[in-house]
N, C-alpha and C positions, 0 to 999 in steps of 0.2 A: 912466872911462866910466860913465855912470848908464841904468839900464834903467827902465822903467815896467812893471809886468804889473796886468793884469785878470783879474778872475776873478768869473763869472756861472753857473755848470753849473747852479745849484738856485735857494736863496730868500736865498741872502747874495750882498750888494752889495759889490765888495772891488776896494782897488786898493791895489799897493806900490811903492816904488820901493828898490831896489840898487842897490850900486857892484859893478866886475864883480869884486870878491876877496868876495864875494858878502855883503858887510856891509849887513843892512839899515835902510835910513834912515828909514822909514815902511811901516806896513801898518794899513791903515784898512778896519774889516768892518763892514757893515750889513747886521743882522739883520731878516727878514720875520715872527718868530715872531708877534708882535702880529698880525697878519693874516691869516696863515693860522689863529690859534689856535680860531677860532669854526669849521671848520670840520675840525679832531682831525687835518690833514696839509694837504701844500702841494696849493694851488692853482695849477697850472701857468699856468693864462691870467693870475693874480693875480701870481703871481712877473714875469712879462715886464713888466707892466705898472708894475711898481716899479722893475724894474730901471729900464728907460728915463726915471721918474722920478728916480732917484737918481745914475745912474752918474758923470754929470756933475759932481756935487758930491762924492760919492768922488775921482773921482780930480783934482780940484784941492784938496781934503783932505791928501789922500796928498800932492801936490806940497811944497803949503803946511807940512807936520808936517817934510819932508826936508830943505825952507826952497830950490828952488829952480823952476823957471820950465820951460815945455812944450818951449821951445828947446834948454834942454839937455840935453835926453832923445836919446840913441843909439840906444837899440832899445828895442822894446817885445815882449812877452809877453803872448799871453792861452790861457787857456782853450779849446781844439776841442772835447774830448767825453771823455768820456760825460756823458750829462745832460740835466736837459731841453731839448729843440728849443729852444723861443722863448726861452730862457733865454740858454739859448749865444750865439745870435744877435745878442742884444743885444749881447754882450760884445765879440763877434768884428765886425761890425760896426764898432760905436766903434772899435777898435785896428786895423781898419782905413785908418776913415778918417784917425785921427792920422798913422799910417805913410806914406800915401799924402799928407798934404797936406804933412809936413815930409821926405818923401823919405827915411824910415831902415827900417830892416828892420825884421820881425816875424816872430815864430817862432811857433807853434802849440807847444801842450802836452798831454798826456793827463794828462787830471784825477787818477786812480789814481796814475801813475805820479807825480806831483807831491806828492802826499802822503805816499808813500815818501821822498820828495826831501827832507820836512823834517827827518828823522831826520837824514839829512849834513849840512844845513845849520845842526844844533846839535853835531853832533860829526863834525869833519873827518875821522876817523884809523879808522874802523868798516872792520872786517878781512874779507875776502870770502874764500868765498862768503859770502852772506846768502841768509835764510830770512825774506820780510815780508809779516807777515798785514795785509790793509787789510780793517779794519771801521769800514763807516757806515752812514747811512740806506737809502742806494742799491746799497749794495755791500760784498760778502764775498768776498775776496779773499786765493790764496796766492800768491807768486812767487817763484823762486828764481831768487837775482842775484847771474852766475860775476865780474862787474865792471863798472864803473861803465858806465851804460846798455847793459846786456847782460844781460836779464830773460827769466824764461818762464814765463809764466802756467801754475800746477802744481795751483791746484785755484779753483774759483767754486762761487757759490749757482748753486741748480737753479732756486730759486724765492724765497721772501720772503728778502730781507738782513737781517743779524740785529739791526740799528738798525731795520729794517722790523717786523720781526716786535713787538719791544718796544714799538715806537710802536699797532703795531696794537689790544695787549692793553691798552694805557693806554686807549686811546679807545674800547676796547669796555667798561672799568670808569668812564668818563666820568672819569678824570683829568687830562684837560687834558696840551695839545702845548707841546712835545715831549715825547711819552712817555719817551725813556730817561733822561733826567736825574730825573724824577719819580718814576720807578719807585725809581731809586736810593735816593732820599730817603726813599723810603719802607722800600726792603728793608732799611737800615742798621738800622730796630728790629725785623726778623723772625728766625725760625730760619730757615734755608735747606733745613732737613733734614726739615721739617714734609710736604710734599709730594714727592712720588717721581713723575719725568720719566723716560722712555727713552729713551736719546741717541738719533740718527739714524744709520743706519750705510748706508752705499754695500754694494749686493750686486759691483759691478764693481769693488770695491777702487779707484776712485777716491780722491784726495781732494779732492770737490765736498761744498761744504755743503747742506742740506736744513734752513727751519728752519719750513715748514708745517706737520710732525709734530706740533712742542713748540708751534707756535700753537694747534692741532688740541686737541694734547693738554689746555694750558690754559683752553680755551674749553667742555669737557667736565669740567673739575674745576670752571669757574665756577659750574657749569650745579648739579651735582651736589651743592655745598658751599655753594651759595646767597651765592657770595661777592660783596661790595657793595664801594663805595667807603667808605661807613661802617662796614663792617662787625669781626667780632672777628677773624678770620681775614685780613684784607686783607695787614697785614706779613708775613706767614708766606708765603703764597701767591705774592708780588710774590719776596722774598728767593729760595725754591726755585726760583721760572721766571727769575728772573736769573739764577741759580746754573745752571745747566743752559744757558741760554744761553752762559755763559763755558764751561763744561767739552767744548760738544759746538766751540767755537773750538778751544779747548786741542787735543785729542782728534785733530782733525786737523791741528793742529801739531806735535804729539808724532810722528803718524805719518810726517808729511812729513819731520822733523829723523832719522828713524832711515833713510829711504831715501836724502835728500842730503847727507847729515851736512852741516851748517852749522859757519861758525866763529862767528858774531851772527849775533842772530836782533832783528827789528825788528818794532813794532808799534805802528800810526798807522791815521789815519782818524777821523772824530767818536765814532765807539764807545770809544776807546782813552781817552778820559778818563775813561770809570768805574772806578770804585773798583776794585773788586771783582776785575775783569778784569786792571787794572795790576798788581796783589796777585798774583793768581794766575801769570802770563804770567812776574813777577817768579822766581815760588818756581820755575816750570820750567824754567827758562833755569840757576836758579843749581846746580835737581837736575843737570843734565847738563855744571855748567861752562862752560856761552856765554857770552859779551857779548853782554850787549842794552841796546837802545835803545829807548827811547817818548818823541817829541816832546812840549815841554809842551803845557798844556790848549789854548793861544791857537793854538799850530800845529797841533795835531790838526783842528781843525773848518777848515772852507771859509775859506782865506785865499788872498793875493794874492803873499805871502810864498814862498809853497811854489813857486808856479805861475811866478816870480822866479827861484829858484834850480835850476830844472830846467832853462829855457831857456838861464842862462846855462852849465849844465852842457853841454850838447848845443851851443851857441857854440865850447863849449872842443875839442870833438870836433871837426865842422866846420868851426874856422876860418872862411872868409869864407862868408855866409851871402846870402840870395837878400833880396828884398822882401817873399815870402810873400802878395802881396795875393789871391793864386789857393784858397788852401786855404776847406777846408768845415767846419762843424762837422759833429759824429756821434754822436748820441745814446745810443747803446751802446756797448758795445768790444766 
């Protein structure tokens, strides 16, 4: 059986197709960065507007890369939510109407919970419970997961996501979007230890992330240090507010892994491709003896792939499945 998933949440245009032992035959992403770039983050009415230009040639891309035809498609998979509205829409929409003109089911997916999903999808045998932090643009996220889709959201941002927060500080030093890959590039020639950040702490012993504080905070050392994009100071500066970014993730990983004691711990989302983070996330896992898992770079960000192998994970739970043409997307979780 061969599935098709869509996936639209944000400003990547993406379609894949799977067989259902969940091997993938094609996963084809189109990136909007060039477009939003003139204006330092996405444009949500801009994102809709591409998608609906593109999606069409995505996923006869995808078809064409798996080498097979719209007819042989079984079920389809797309994206509900979280995300942006008009974004989804698109997506949800299209795999609609495929579903509805060739008569085969469609499953809706949660975007989060899908990019958890790619961590299994590169290693079958990941021992539970698990502990998985999702860090991206839109989203900071804990959950602990007693067995396969049987999750509970155990900590979130209150406010900026820490892909959010990074993008924000690139575009206030005018370094061009996306901020977090650039900052990277640039903290690899700084000391990290040059500026001193105070982590964010929950007075309610939550563990919810906050990372306004460290936006706060670095917006008042720019201020302060006269720091520029050309500036002497810049690597230093970029290195310490990444650095602090990963520690106050950590920080409330650590704390979450000493309350659910985990057997793996996983860590995915588009933030999970930096350096720094991967580095770290690594040394903590190996201080306490975990298996962990971090999907590669191509599964971490917005793929079609992820969004693929959840559905057909939740197939496997459900057995026979409905048409799905009723459901809505949902902007938030």
């Amino acid at each position: 059986m061969y599935l098709l998933a869509i996936e639209t949440s944000c400003d990547e245009t993406a379609a894949a197709v799977l067989k259902d032992n969940f091997t993938v035959l094609s996963n084809i992403v189109l990136s909007q960065d060039e477009i939003h770039a003139p204006y330092g983050g996405v444009v949500p009415e801009l994102a809709s507007r591409q998608h609906l230009k593109s999606i069409d040639y995505i996923v006869q891309e995808s078809l064409q890369s798996a080498g097979l035809a719209l007819e042989q498609i079984e079920l389809y998979a797309v994206t509900q939510g979280p995300g942006l509205i008009g974004s989804l829409l698109v997506g949800l929409s299209y795999a609609k109407g495929l579903a509805y003109y060739f008569k085969k089911p469609l499953i809706g997916v949660d975007h989060i919970q899908a990019h958890i999903e790619a961590a299994f999808l590169e290693t079958r045998d990941i021992l539970f419970p698990v502990l998985a932090l999702v860090v991206s643009g839109g989203h900071t996220s804990l959950f602990f997961i007693k067995r396969k889709l049987c999750s509970e959201l155990v900590g979130r941002t209150r406010d900026d996501a820490a892909g959010e927060a990074l993008d924000k500080i690139a575009k206030f030093l005018d370094l061009g979007y996306p901020g977090g890959p650039v900052i990277e590039k640039v903290a690899e020639r700084g000391n990290s230890q040059t500026f001193d950040f105070a982590l964010p702490r929950m007075t309610d012993r939550s563990l919810d992330f906050s990372f306004s504080g460290l936006k706060t905070q670095a917006l008042r050392l720019i201020r302060e240090n006269k720091i520029s994009k050309n500036g002497p100071l810049l690597n230093d500066f970029l290195a310490s507010f990444e650095s602090a970014v990963v520690w106050a993730l950590l920080e409330n990983l650590k704390q979450a892994m000493e309350r659910y004691h985990p057997k793996s711990l996983i860590l995915c989302g588009g933030v999970a491709r930096n350096k720094r983070l991967r580095a770290e996330f690594a040394r903590l896992a190996q201080e306490y003896s975990l298996n962990f898992y971090i999907p590669s770079p191509r599964l971490c960000t917005d793929n079609a792939a992820m969004v693929g192998a959840l559905a057909l994970r939740k197939r496997q739970k459900k057995g026979k499945i409905s048409f799905g043409l009723e459901m809505d997307a949902y902007p938030r979780s």
